[in-house]
mmCIF file of the C-alpha atoms, coordinates in Angstrom:
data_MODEL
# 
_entry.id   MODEL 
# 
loop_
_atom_site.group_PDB 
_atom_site.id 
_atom_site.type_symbol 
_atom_site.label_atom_id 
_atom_site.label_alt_id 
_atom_site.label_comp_id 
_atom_site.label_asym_id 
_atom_site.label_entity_id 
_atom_site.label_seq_id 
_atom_site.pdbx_PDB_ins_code 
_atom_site.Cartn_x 
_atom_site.Cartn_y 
_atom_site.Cartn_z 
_atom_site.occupancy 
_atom_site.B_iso_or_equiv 
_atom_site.pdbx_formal_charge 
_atom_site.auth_seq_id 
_atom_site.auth_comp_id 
_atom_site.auth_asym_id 
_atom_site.auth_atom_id 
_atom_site.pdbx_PDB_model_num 
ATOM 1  C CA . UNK A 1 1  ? -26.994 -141.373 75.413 1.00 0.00 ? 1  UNK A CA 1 
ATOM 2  C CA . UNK A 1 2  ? -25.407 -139.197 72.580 1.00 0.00 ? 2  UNK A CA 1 
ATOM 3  C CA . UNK A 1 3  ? -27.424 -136.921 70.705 1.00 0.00 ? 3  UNK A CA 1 
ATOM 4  C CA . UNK A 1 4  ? -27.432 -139.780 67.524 1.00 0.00 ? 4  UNK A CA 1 
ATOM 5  C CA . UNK A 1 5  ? -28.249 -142.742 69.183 1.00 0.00 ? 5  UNK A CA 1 
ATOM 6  C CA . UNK A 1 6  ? -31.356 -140.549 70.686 1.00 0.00 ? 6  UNK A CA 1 
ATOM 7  C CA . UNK A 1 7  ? -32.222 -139.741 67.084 1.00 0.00 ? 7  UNK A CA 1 
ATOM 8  C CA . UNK A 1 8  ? -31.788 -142.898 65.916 1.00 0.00 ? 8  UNK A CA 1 
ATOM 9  C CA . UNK A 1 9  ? -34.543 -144.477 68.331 1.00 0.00 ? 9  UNK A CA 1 
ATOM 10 C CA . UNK A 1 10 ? -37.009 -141.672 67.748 1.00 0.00 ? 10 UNK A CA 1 
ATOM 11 C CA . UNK A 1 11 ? -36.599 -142.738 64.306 1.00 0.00 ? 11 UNK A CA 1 
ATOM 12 C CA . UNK A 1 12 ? -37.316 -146.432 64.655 1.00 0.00 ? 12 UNK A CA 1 
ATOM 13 C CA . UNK A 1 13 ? -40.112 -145.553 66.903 1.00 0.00 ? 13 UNK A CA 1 
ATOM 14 C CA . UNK A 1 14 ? -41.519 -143.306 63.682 1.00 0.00 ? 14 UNK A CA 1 
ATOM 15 C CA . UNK A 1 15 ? -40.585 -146.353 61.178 1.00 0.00 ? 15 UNK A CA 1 
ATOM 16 C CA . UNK A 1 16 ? -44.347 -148.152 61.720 1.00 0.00 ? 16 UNK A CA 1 
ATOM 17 C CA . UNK A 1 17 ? -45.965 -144.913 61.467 1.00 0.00 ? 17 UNK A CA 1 
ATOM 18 C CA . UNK A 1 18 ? -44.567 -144.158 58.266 1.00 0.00 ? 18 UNK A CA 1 
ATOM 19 C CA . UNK A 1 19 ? -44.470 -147.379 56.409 1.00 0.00 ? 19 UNK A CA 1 
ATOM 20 C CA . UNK A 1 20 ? -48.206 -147.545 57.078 1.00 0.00 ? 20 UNK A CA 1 
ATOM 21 C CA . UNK A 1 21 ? -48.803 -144.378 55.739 1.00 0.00 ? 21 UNK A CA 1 
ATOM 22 C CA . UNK A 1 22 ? -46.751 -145.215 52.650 1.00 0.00 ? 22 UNK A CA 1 
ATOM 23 C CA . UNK A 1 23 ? -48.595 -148.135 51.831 1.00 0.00 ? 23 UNK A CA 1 
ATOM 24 C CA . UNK A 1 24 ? -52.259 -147.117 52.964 1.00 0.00 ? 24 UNK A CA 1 
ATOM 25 C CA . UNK A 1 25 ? -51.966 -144.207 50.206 1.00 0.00 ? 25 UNK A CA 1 
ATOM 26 C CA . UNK A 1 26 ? -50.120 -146.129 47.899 1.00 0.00 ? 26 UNK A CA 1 
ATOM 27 C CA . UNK A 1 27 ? -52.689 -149.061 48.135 1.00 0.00 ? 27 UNK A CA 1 
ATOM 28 C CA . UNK A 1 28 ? -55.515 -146.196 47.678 1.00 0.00 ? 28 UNK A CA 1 
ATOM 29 C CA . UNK A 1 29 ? -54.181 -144.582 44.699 1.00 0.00 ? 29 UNK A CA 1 
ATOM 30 C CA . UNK A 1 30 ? -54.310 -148.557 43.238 1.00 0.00 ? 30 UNK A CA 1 
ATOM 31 C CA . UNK A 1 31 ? -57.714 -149.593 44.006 1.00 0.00 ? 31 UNK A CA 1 
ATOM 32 C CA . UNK A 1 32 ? -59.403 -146.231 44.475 1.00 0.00 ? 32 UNK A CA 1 
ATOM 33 C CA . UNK A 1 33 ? -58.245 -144.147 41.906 1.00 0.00 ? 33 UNK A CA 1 
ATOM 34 C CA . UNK A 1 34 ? -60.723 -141.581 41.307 1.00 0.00 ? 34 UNK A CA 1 
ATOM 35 C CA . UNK A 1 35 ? -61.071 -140.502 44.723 1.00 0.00 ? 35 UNK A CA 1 
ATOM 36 C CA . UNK A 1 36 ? -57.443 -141.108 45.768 1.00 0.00 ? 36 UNK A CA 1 
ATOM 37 C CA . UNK A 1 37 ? -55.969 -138.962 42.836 1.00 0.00 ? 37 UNK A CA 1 
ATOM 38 C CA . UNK A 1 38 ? -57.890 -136.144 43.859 1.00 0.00 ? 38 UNK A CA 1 
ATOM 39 C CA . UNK A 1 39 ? -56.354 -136.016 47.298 1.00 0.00 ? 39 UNK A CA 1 
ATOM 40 C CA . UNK A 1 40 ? -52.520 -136.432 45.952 1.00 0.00 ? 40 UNK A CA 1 
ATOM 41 C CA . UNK A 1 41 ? -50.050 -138.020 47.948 1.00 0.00 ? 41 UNK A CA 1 
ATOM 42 C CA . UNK A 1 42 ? -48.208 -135.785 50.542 1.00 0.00 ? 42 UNK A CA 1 
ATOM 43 C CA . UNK A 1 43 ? -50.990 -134.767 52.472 1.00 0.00 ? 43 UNK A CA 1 
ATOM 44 C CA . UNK A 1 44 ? -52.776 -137.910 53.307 1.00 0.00 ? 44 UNK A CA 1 
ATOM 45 C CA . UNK A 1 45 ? -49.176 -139.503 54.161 1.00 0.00 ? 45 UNK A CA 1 
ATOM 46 C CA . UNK A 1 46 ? -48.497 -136.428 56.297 1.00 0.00 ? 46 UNK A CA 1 
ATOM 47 C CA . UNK A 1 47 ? -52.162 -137.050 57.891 1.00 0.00 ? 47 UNK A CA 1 
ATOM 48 C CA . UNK A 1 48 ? -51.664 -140.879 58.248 1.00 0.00 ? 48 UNK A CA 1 
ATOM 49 C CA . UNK A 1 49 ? -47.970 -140.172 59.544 1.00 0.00 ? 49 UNK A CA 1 
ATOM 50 C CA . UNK A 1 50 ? -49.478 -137.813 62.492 1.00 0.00 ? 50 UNK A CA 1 
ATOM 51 C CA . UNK A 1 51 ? -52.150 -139.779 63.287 1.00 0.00 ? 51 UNK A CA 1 
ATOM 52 C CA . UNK A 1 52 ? -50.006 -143.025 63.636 1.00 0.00 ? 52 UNK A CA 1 
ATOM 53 C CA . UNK A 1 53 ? -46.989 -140.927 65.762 1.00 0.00 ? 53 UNK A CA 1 
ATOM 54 C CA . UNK A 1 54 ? -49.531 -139.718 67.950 1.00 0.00 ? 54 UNK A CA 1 
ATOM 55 C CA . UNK A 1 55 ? -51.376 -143.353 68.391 1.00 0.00 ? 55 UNK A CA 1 
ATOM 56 C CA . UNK A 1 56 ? -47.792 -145.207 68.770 1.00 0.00 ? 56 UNK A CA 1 
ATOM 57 C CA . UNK A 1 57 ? -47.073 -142.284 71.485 1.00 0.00 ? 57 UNK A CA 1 
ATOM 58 C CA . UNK A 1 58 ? -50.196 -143.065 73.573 1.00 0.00 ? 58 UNK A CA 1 
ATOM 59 C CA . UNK A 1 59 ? -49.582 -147.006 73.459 1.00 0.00 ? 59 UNK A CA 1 
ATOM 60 C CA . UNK A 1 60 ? -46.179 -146.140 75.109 1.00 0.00 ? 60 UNK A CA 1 
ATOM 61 C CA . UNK A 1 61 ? -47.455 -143.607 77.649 1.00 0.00 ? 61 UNK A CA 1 
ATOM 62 C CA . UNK A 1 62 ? -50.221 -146.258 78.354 1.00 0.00 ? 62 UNK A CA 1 
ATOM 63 C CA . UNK A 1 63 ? -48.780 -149.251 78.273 1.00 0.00 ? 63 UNK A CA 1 
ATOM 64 C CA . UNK A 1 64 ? -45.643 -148.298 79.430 1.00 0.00 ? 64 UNK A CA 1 
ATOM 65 C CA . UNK A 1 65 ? -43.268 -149.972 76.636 1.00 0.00 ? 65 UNK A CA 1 
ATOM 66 C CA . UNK A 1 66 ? -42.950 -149.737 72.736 1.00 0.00 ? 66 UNK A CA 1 
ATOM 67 C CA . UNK A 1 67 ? -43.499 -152.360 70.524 1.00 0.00 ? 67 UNK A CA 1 
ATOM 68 C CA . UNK A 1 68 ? -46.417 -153.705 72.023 1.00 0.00 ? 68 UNK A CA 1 
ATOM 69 C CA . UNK A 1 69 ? -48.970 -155.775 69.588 1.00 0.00 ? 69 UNK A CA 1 
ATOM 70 C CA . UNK A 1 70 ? -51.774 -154.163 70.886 1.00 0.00 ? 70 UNK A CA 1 
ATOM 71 C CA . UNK A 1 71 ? -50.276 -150.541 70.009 1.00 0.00 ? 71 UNK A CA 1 
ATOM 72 C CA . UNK A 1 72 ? -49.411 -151.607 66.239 1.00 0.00 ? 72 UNK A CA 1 
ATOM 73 C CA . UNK A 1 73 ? -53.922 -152.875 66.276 1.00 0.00 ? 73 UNK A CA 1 
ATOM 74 C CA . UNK A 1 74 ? -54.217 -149.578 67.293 1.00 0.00 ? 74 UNK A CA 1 
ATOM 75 C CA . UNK A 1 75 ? -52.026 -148.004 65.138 1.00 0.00 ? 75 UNK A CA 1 
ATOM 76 C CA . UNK A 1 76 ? -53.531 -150.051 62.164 1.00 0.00 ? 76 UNK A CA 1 
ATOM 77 C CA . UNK A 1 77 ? -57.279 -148.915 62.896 1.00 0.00 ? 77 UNK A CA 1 
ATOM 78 C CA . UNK A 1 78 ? -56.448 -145.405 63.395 1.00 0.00 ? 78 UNK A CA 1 
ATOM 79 C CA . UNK A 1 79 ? -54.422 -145.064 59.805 1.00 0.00 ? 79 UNK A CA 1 
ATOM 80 C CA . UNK A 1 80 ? -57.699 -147.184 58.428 1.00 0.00 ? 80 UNK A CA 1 
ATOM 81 C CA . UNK A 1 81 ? -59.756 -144.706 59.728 1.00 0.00 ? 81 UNK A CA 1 
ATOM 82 C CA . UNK A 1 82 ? -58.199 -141.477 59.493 1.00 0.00 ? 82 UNK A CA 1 
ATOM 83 C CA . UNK A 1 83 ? -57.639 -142.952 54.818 1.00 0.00 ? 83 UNK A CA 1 
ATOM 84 C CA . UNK A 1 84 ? -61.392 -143.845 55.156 1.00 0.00 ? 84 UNK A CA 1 
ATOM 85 C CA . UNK A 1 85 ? -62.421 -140.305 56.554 1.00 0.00 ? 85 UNK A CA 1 
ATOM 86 C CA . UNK A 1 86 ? -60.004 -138.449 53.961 1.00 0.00 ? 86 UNK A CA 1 
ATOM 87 C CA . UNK A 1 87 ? -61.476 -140.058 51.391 1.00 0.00 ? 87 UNK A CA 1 
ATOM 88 C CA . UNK A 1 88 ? -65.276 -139.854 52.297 1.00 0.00 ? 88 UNK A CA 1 
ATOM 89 C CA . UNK A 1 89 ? -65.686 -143.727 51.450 1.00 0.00 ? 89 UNK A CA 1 
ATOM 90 C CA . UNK A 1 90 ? -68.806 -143.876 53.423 1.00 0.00 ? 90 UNK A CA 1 
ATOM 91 C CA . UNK A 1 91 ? -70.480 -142.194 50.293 1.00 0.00 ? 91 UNK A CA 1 
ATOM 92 C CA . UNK A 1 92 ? -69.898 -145.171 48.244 1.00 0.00 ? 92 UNK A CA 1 
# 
């Protein structure tokens, strides 16, 4: 496999990670405004990015294969939950 074609996969296997981080901060800076402003928008995406690389990586060491529904749950919860901590909306 040539050097682009391995770049090109890495970056489909990235693509879920980062269109959920996209839209989990964009969605936040709609419906919570006041604490979602405060936070900007690079880092939590950066956050929500990491977390979601690092989740789609452990689906594929675990389960052996990419793409797997399971993994994208996973993936879902643990960009949910990483927002939900970043924005402290346990505090109301």
């Amino acid at each position: 496999m040539n050097p682009l074609a391995i770049l090109n996969h890495l970056l489909n296997f990235a693509a879920p990670a980062l269109a959920l981080a996209v839209l989990l901060v964009l969605v936040s800076h709609l419906f919570m405004r006041k604490t979602a402003a405060a936070h900007g928008w690079v880092a939590p995406i950066a956050i929500n990015f990491v977390v979601g690389c690092a989740v789609l990586v452990a689906g594929l060491a675990w389960l052996g294969r990419d793409g797997r529904m399971l993994t994208y749950a996973a993936l879902v919860l643990a960009c949910a939950s990483s927002q939900w901590l970043m924005l402290r909306a346990w505090r109301g």
